[in-house]
N, C-alpha and C positions, 0 to 999 in steps of 0.2 A: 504494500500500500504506500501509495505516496498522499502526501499531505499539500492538501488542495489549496494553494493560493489566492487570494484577494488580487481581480474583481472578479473571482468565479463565478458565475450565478446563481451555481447550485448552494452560496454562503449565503446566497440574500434568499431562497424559499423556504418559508414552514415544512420542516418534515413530517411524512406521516408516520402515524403508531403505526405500530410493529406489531403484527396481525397473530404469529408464530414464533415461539422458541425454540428450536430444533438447533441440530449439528451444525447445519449448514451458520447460523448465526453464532453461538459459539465458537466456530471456526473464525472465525470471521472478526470476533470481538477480544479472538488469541494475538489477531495479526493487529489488529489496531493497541493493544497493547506493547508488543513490538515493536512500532512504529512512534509510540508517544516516547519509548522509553531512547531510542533510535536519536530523537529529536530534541531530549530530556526536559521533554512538561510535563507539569502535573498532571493534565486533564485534556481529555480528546473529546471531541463530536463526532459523530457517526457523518454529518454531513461535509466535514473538516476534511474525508477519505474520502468524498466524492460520494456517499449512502444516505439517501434522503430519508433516513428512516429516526425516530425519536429515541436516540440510544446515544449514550455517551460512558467515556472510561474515565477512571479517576486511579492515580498512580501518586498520592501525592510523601509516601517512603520513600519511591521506587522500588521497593522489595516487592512480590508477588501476594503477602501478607497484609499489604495494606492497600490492596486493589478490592475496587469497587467498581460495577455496573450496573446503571443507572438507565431502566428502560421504559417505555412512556414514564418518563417523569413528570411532576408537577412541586410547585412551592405551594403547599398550600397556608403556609404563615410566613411571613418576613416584618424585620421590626427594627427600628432603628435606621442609622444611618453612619457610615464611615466610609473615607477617603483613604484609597493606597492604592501604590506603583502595581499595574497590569501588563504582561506581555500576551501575545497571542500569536502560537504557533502559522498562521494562514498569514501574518504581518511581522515578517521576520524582522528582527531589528529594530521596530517601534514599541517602546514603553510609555505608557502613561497614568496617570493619576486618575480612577477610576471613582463614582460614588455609587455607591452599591450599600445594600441592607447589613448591617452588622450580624443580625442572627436570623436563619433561614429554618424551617421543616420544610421538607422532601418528602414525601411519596412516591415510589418505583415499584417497578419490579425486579426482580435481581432474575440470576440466569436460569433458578431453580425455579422458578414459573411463582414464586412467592412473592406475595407484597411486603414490602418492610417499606419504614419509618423511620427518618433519621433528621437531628438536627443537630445542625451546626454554627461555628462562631468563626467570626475573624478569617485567614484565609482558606480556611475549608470553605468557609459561606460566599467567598469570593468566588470560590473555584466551580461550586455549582452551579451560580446563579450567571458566570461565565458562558460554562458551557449549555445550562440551557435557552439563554441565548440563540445559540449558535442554533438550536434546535428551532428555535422561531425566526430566523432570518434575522437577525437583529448582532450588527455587527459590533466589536468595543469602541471602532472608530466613531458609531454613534451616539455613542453615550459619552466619549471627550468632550470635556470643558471647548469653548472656539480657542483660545488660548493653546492649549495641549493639540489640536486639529489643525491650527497653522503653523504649530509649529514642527506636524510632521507633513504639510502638506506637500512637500519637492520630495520627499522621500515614496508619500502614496500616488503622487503622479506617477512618480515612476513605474511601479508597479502594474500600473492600469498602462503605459504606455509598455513595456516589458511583455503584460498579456496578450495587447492588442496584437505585435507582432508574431507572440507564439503560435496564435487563431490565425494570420493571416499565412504563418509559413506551414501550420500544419492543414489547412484549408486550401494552398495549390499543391498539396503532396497528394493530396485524395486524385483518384482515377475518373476523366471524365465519362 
């Protein structure tokens, strides 16, 4: 799996629930593990790998021990309010000052086809409310201060002008 770059537009769509648990998803939620760890972030989106589906991993030990999956998720509580430094794997190289809920409840389902119930504080509660996100189309670039947004904005041009030509050299490689 590679990790899908900004302006992909599979980062700007709402994914949909995740209909089935089986092998084939598990399989699937090994490599995306691999691949955050490859990368070394906390926490992956399913639509991050290019998988429009409402699933995301959280690694945030790195050990195997302190992985979590996290499937149709939901917040169903957030409270408070706290500011702190954000990266995002799809936006290599830009950090910024994120404002996000200090404490979060989660509801998921885990791989075992069980619902569990989890909350959290500080950047665990970042790290969720991050990736689900990601799961609703809603970038971090969105959510920067104008301030924090200009002053990555020659770095996010880039990017988008970077994709544009990757679209247009892998689009005369195709067979007419």
């Amino acid at each position: 799996m590679e990790i899908v770059k900004y302006p992909d537009p599979v980062l700007r769509r709402r994914a949909e629930e995740v209909a089935v648990i089986d092998e084939d998803l598990r399989a699937r939620v090994q490599e995306m593990f691999r691949t955050l760890y490859e990368a070394r972030g906390l926490g992956l989106a399913a639509p991050q790998v290019g998988w429009g589906v409402r699933l995301f991993v959280v690694g945030m030990t790195g050990q195997p021990a302190g992985e979590r999956v996290f499937v149709n998720p939901e917040v169903v509580e957030a409270e408070g309010e706290e500011e702190d430094e954000e990266g995002c794997l799809s936006f290599p190289d830009i950090r910024a000052r994120i404002l996000r809920a200090s404490r979060v409840k989660v509801v998921a389902t885990g791989l075992d086809g069980r619902d569990f119930e989890v909350e959290a504080t500080g950047y665990e509660a970042r790290c969720y409310q991050h990736e689900m996100d990601h799961l609703d189309g809603i970038l971090f670039t969105t959510r920067m201060p104008p301030a924090e947004r200009s002053r990555h904005g020659a770095r996010i041009k880039t990017m988008e002008e970077e994709y544009r030509e990757r679209v247009r050299v892998r689009g005369s490689a195709q067979p007419a």
